[in-house]
N, C-alpha and C positions, 0 to 999 in steps of 0.2 A: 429180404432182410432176414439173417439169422441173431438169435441171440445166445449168448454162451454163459451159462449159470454156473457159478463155482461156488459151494456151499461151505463155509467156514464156522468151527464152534472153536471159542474161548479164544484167547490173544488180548490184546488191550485195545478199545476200539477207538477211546482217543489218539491214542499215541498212534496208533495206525493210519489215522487220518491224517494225523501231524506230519508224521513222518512220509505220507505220502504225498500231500498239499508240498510239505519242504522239499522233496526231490524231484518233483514234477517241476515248481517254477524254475530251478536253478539247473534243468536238463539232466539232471541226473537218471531220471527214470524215464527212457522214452516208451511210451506206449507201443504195441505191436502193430506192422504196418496193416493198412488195411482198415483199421477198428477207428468205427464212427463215433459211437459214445459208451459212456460207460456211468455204472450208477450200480450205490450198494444200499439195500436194505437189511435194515436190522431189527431182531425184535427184542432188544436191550437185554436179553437174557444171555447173550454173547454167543449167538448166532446169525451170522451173516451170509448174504447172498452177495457175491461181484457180477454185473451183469454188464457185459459187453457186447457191441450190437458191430456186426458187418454183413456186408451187401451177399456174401454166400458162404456156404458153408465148407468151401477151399479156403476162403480167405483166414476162417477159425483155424481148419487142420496147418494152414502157412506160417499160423501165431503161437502154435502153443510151444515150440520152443521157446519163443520169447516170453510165456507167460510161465512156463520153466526155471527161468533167468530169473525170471520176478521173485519170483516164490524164492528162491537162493539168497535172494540181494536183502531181503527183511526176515528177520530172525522168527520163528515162528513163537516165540514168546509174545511177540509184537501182533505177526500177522494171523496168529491162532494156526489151528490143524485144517487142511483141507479133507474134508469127508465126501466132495462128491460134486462131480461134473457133468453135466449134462449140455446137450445143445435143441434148440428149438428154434424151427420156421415164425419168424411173426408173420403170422397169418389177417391180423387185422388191428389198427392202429386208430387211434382219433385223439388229437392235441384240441383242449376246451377253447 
């Protein structure tokens, strides 16, 4: 399993969520193929991490057009400035 970290400062993080809860149920925003989950933290200071998880790290470099797309499709007033991507092996997992 790799995980792919996209690090976000400033943007509005309600409406970000809004807007992305709104496009996801109504298909508007399909997720990239491949990608199992995905989950953002914040530390309320208006920096956020997107972190999406796929089975290799072909299946990230097969996404990130589409995560390209993404970035296009929500105005960066909304979804903040991207400062920084990174990818990592999850090397060890435990659900309580």
């Amino acid at each position: 399993m790799y995980a792919r970290v996209a690090t976000f400062e400033g943007g509005n993080e309600d409406e970000m969520m809004r807007l992305s809860e709104e496009r996801s149920s109504s298909g508007q925003m399909e997720p990239p193929d491949g990608m199992r989950r995905a989950m953002v933290l914040s530390d309320h200071s208006g920096r956020r991490l997107f972190i999406t998880f796929f089975d290799s790290r072909e299946a990230i470099d097969a996404a990130e057009q589409r995560f390209e797309q993404m970035g296009d499709e929500i105005p960066e007033d909304i979804r903040g400035r991207r400062t920084g991507i990174d990818v990592y092996e999850v090397v060890w997992e435990r659900e309580a």
